[in-house]
C-alpha positions in Angstrom: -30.9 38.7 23.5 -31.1 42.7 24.1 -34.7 42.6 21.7 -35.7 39.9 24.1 -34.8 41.7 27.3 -36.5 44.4 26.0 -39.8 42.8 25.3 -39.8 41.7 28.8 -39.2 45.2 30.1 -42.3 46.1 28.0 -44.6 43.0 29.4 -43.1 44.0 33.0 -44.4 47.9 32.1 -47.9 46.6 30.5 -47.1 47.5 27.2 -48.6 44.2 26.2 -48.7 44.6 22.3 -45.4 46.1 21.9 -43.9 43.0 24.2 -45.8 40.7 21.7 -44.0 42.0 18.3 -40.6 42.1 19.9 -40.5 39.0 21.6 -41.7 37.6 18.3 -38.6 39.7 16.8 -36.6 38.3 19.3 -37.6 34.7 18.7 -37.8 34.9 14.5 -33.8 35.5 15.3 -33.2 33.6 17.6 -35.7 30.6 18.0 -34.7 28.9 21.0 -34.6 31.7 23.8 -36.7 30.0 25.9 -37.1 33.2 28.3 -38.4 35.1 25.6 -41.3 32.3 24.1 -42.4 32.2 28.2 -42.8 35.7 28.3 -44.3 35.7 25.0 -47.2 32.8 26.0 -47.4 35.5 29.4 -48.1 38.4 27.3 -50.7 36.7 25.2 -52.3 35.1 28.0 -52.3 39.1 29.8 -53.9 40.0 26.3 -56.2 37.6 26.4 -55.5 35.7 23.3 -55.6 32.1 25.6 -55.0 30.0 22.2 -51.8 31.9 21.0 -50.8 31.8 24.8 -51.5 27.8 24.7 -49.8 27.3 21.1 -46.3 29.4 22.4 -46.1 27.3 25.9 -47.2 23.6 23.7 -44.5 25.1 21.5 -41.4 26.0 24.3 -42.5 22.4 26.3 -41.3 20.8 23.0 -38.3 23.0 23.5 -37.0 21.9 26.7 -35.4 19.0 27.4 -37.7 16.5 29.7 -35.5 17.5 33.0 -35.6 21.2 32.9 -36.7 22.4 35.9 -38.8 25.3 33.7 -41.2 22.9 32.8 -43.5 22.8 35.8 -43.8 26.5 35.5 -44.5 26.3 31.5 -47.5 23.5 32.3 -49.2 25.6 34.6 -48.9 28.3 32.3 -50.4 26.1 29.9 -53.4 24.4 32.0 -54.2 28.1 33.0 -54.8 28.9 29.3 -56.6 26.4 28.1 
């Protein structure tokens, strides 16, 4: 979780392809931090790389259970992208 919080600090800072490899770290770890693959779809949406940013919020909506409150957040994330 630390390598997580970290690639968020580096998103929140603009370091936008540092944030991308440690969130991936993070997430090759620990697969289902869900914090970490929304900030990771964020960061490659920031980057610009709109299908990577689609495929990790397609990917964390197949995470969450179908009451999560998250998920409203995650689909506009993902109509934004695509």
């Amino acid at each position: 979780m630390l390598t997580a919080n970290f690639g968020i600090l580096q998103e929140a800072k603009g370091d936008l392809s540092g944030a991308i490899a440690t969130l991936k770290a993070a997430l090759d770890a620990e697969p289902n931090l869900h914090e970490a693959r929304f900030n990771l779809a964020l960061a490659y949406a920031k980057s610009g790389r709109r299908a990577e940013a689609a495929a990790a919020a397609r990917d964390l909506l197949a995470r969450l259970p179908s009451s999560a409150p998250e998920r409203g957040e995650v689909e506009r994330l993902l109509k934004a992208v695509q």
